[in-house]
N, C-alpha and C positions, 0 to 999 in steps of 0.2 A: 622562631626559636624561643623557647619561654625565660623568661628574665626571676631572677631573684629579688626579693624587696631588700630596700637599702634597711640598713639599721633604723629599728623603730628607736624614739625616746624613751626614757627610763620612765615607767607608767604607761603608759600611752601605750594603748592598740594599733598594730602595726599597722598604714594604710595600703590596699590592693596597690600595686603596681597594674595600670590601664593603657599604659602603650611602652614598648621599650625596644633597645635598639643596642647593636653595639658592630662595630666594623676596626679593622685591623689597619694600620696605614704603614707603608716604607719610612723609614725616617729622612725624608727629603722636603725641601720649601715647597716643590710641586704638591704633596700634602695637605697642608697650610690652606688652601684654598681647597680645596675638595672634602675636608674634613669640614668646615663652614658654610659652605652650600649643601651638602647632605644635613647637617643640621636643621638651620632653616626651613628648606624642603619638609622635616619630617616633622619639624614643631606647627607645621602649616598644615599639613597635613592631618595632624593631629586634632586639629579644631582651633590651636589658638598664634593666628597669624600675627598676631598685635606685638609679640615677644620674640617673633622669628630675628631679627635687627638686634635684637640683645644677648639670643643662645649666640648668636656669628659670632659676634663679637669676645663671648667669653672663650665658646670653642676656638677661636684662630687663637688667645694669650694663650690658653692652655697648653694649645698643639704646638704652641712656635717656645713657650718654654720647655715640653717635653724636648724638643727639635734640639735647641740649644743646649741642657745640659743635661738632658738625660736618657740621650741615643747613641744606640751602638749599631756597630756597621753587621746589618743580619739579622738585628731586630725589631720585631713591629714595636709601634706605638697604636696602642688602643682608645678609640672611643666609644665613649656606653653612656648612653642617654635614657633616664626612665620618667615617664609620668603616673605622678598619684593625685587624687581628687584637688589636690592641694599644694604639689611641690611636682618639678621638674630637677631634678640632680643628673650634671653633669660631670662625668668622669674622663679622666683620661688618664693613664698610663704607663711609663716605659720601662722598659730592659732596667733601667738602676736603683730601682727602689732603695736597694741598699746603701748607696748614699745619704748621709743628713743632709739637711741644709745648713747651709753656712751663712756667717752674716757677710754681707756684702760694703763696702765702703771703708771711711776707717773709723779707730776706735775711739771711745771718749776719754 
């Protein structure tokens, strides 16, 4: 399936997008791990196994914060993972975008 390039920098020539990826998940823990192993898998895949240990790692925050506050009963959460000569950008997505964030703890 052909992938779109992520935002270029202001100036800057956009770089090809060279591998990309994107899969749909239930919003369940079971997820969480299966989102982090397709990861790895495809950044190894890709030629650069030395990082595979680092995308898991961001993928499962990501998936487990989409998990916690920003899933709805019915809808996917998306990951989308692309490589350019020079960057790897990791997405993920859910159902609430329209939510802000909020500050968390208390106030000063």
């Amino acid at each position: 399936m052909p992938e779109t390039q992520p935002p270029a920098r202001p100036g800057a020539d956009p770089e090809p997008v060279l591998h990309g990826d994107h899969l749909d998940y239930t919003p369940t823990t079971r997820s969480v791990p299966l989102a982090r192993r397709r990861a790895a898998r495809l950044v190894t895949e890709w030629g650069h196994p030395g990082i595979a240990g680092d995308l898991a790692l961001v993928v499962s925050e990501l998936m487990t914060n989409a998990l916690l506050h920003g899933s709805l009963r019915g809808r996917l959460i998306r990951v989308r993972i692309t490589a350019t000569g020079t960057a790897l950008r990791v997405e993920v997505s859910d159902p609430r975008g329209e939510r802000l964030p909020s500050a968390c703890g208390g106030r000063r």
